[in-house]
Each structure stands twice: as C-alpha cells, then as structure tokens.
C-alpha positions as CSV (number, residue, x, y, z in Angstrom):
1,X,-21.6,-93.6,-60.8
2,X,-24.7,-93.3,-58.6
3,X,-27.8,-94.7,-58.4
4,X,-30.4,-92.6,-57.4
5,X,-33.3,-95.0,-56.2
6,X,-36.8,-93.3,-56.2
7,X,-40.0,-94.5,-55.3
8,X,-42.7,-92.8,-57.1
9,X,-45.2,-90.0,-55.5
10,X,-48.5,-91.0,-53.6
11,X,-52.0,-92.4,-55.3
12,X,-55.2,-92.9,-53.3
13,X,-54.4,-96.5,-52.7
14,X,-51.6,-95.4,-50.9
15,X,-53.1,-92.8,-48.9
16,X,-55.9,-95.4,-47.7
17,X,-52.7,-97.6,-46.7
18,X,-54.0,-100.1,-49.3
19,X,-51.6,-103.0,-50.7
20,X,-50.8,-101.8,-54.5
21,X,-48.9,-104.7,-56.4
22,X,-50.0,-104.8,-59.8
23,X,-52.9,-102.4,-59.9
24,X,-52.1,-99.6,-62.3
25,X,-53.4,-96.7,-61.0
26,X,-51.9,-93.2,-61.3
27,X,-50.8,-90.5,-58.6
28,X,-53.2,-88.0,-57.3
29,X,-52.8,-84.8,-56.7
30,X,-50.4,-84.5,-54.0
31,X,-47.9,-87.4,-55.7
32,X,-47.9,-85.2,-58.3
33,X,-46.6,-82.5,-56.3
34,X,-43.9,-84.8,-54.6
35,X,-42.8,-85.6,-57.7
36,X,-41.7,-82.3,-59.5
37,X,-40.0,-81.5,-55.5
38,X,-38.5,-85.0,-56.7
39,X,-37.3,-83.4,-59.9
40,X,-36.5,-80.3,-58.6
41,X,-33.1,-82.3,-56.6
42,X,-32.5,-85.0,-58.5
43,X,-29.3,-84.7,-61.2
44,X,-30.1,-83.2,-64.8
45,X,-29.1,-85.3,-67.4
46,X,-29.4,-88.9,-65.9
47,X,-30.1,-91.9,-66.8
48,X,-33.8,-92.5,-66.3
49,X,-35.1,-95.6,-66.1
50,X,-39.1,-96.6,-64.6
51,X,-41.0,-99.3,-63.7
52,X,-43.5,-100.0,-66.4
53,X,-46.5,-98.8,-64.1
54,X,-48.1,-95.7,-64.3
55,X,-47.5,-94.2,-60.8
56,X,-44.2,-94.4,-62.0
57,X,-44.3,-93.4,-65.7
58,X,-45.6,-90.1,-64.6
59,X,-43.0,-89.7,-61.8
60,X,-40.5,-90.1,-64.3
61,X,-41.9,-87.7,-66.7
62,X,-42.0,-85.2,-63.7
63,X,-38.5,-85.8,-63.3
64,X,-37.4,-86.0,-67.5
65,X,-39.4,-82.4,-68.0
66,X,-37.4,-80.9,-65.4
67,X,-34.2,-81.5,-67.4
68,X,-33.3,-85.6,-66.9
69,X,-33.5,-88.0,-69.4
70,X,-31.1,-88.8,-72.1
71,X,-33.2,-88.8,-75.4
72,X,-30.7,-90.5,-77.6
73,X,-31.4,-94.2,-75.1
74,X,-34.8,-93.4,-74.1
75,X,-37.4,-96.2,-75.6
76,X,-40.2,-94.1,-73.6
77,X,-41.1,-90.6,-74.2
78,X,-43.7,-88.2,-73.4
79,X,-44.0,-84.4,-74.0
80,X,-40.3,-83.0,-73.1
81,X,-39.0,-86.1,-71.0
82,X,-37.5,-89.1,-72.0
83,X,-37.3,-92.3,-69.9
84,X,-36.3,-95.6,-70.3
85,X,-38.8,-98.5,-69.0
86,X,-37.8,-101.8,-67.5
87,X,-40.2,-104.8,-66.7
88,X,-38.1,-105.9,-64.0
89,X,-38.3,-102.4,-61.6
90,X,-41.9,-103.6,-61.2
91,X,-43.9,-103.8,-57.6
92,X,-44.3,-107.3,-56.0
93,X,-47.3,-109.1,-56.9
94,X,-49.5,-109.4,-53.8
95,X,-51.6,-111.4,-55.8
96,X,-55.1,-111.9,-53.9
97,X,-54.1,-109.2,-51.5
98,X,-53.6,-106.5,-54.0
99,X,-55.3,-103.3,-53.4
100,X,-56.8,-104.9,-49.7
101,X,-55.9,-102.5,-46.6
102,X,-52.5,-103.8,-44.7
103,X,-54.8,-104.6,-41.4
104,X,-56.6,-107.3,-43.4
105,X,-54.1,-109.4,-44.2
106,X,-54.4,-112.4,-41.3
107,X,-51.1,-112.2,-38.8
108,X,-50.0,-115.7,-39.5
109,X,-50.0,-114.9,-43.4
110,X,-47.6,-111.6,-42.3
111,X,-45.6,-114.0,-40.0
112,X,-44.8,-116.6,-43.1
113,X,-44.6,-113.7,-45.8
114,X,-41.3,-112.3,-43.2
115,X,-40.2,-115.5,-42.4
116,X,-39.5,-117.3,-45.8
117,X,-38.6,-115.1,-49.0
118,X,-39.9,-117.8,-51.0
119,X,-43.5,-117.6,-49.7
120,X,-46.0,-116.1,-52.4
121,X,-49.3,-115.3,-51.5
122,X,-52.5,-116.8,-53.8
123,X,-51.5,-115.6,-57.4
124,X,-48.7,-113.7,-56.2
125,X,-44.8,-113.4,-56.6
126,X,-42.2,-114.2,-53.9
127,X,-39.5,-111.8,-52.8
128,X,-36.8,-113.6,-53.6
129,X,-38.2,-113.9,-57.1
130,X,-38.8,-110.3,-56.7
131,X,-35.1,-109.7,-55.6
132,X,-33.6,-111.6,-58.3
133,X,-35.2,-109.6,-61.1
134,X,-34.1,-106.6,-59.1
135,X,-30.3,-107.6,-58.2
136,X,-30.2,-108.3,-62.1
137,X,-30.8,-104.7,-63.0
138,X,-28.4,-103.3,-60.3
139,X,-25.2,-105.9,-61.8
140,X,-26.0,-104.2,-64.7
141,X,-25.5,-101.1,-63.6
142,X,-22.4,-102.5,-61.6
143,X,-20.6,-103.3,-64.8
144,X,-21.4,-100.2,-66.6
145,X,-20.4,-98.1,-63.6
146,X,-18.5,-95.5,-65.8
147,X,-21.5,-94.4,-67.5
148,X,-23.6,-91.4,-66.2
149,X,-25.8,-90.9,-63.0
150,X,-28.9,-93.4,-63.4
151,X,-32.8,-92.8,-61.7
152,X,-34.5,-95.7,-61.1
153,X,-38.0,-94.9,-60.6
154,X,-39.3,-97.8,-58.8
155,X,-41.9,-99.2,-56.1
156,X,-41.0,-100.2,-52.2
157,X,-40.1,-104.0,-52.8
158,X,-37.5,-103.3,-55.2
159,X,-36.1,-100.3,-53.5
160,X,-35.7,-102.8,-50.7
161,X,-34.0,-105.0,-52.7
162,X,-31.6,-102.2,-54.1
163,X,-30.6,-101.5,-50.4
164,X,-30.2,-105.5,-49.3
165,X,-28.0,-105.4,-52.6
166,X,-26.1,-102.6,-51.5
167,X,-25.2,-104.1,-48.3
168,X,-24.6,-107.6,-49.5
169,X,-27.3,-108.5,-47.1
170,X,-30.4,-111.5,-47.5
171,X,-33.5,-110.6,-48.8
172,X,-34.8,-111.7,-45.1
173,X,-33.7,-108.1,-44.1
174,X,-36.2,-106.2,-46.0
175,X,-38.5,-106.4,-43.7
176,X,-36.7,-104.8,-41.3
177,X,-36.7,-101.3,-43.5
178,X,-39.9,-98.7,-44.2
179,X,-39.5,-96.6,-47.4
180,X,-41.7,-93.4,-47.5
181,X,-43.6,-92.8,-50.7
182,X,-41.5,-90.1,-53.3
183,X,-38.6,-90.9,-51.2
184,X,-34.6,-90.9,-52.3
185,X,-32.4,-93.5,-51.7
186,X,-28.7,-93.4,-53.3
187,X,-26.3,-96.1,-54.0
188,X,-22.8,-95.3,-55.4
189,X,-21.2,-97.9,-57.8
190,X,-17.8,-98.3,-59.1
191,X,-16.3,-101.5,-60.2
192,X,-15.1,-102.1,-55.8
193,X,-18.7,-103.2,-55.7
194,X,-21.6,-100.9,-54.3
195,X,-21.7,-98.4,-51.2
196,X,-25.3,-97.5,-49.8
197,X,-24.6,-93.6,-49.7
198,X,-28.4,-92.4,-48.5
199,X,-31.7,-94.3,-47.4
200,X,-35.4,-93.0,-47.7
201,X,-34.1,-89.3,-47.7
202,X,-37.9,-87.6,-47.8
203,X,-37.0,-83.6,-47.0
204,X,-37.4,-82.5,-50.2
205,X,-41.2,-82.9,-49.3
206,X,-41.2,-80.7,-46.5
C-alpha cells in the first residue's frame, strides 16, 4: 500500500506567510488550481481521507471529483466526490499565534518551540501531542496495509510527522524539513514497517 500525503492548496493566509492553526478559512483561487493539478496525478480510486478543515475539505473534493474516493466508506460527501474525515489529520494549534505573520513570533519563543516538542504556545498544542494523534492514524494504516492506495489530505505539522514516522526518527527532526503548500509526499507500507518513497514532490504545479 501507499500513502499518498498531501497538503492542501494555498489560502490568503498562506500567501501573506501568516501562521494558520485552527483558523478555518478556505483556498483561494490559485489553491484551487493546485488542487485539481493535485487530482489530475494522484491515483483514482483511493482511499481519501481529510483533515476536518476546510482548506482541506475542498482539496479533497478536488481530488474525489476527479475519480478518487471510495463511496461505499466515505462518511463525507459532496457533489461527485467522496471523502472520509478524520479529527486527528488536523493543523497544530498555534494557539495565540494563529493567523499572526511568522516574523512576529519573538526568536526565543522559535528557539523553545524547536528545542522541546512538548513546548505549547498560549492556548496551543504541542508537537508531540500533535505527532501522537498523527503516528496513531499512520499504525492504522500500517496494520491494514493490504487494503487500497490511501490520500491523506492534511496540513504541514502532520505531514511532518508522517515523514518523522516513516523514518523512525523524533519529532525533534521536524524542524529540520519545509513542505510546500499542494505538495506530495509518499510513504509505502507493508507489514516490514514503512519506506519514505517521495518528500514535498511540488512539479505537478509547474
């Protein structure tokens, strides 16, 4: 099996390299452009599973019209696509730093926030809370590895967690990767454990 980890197409907070967490906002108009080039390569007839947010909803929609989905599991469903939603694919809470531009964040809050995964801002969420919930999903997928090809249409915490799962790596290393918005990262599965295939693969956008 493989696990095709997307992160959903561009809004206006990201384009104004503003810190989205929690705020649920949709994609304007050029994420919604990445994402049918998203469903134009991605495999027909996965698995499709999305955070619950709406930048992602309508990625995976995208992605469902375009011939994904699997109608018979899907709990989510819109128009011609079917997708599953999962609670646990959401972003990391940035809590009082949600939706506040990257360069405003003081260095020293940076410097603890990389040091020590079980930092949480104000009202936030940690990553290694944020990891857990992830790695939980990806087991799952582990120890269904026969089924079908699976899309998880996600944010950029969890898609670093998928690829510091992959590599049997700490959380700590996260930090150390940049994923591109509407970018592909694959994961192949079997019950040997995972193999990171692919990371933030963005040429279908050119």
């Amino acid at each position: 099996m493989t696990i095709w980890v997307v992160r959903h197409g561009q809004t206006d907070a990201n384009a104004d390299r503003l810190l989205l967490g929690r705020t649920d906002i949709d994609l304007n108009d050029v994420g919604r452009a990445q994402a049918q080039r998203l469903a134009n390569v991605l495999p027909a007839g996965a698995r499709i599973i999305s955070s619950p947010l709406l930048r992602c909803r309508s990625t995976a929609i995208a992605i469902a019209k375009q011939g994904g989905g699997a109608p018979e599991t899907a709990v989510g469903r819109l128009e011609a696509g079917a997708y599953e939603v999962d609670h646990r694919l959401v972003e990391l809470d940035f809590g009082e730093y949600d939706m506040h531009d990257v360069g405003s964040v003081p260095p020293e809050v940076w410097q603890q926030w990389a040091s020590d995964v079980h930092f949480a801002p104000p009202e936030g969420e940690s990553v290694a809370g944020l990891f857990s919930r992830v790695s939980e999903v990806l087991d799952e997928m582990r120890v269904k590895a026969i089924e079908s090809d699976v899309v998880l249409v996600t944010h950029m915490f969890p898609i670093k967690a998928a690829l510091t799962w992959a590599l049997g790596v700490g959380a700590e290393a996260s930090w150390r990767s940049f994923v591109s918005v509407a970018s592909i990262t694959t994961i192949d599965v079997s019950l040997r454990g995972p193999v990171l295939r692919s990371f933030n693969i963005d040429t279908h956008l050119e």
